[in-house]
Phi, psi and omega in degrees: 000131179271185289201310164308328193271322192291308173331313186292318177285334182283335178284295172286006183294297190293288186318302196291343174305319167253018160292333191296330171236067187258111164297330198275029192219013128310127141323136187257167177268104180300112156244168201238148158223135188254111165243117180191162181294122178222136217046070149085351203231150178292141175206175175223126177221128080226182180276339186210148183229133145248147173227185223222082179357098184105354187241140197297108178255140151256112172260082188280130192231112223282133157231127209242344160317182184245327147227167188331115158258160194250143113254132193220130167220143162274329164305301195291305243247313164280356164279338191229159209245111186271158186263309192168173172220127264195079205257110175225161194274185191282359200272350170105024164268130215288127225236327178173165207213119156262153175205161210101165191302148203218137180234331204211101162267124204240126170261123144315142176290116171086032163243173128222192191220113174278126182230132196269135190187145177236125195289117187226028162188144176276186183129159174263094258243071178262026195245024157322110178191146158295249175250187245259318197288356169269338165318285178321304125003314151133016160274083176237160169228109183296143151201100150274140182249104165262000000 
């Protein structure tokens, strides 16, 4: 081998490595959160979520209400590396696309939205809340990231 062929392989050695572990060519993982009223009280359900560091999630998050609700965490929203979110009408025809860092989504009743996102620092996420007097109520969501 001349001096050229080693020189290429030693240049491209590093390139096939990180084609091998390219994230952004995973599949996601579908999880669903649900916010609307259940037995008489605003919830987000499920309550709790774990999820997993490196692996690609689309959350798609369903407002099952009668009026507008928010999801928001600031713990999450700084853990995580976002793709994009992901806005569709009611028939599920895609209406707009966001990108960029995401803190607060606000959903219309009887819409929801996916936000695509790949989780890069663990931790436990209790600051899951609509808006505050519902929080105080008891509309909270746990999301741990392992």
């Amino acid at each position: 081998m001349n001096r050229y062929c080693i020189a290429a392989v030693l240049f491209l050695s590093p390139l096939a490595a990180l084609a091998a572990g390219d994230l952004g060519k995973q599949e996601a993982t579908n999880v669903t959160i649900q916010m609307g009223i259940d037995k008489g009280q605003h919830r987000f359900t499920p309550d709790t979520l774990t999820l997993e560091t490196g692996r690609l999630y689309a959350m798609r998050i369903e407002n099952t209400g009668s009026e507008p609700y928010y999801f928001g965490s600031n713990g999450l929203a700084d853990a995580v590396y976002t793709r994009k979110v992901v806005a569709k009408d009611a028939a599920g025809k895609v209406v707009a696309e966001i990108y960029g860092p995401i803190r607060r989504i606000e959903v219309a009743p009887g819409h929801s939205v996916e936000w695509w996102f790949l989780p890069i620092r663990t931790g436990k996420f209790d600051d899951v809340m609509s808006k505050r007097s519902q929080a105080e109520a008891g509309m909270r969501a746990t999301i741990e990231v392992k």
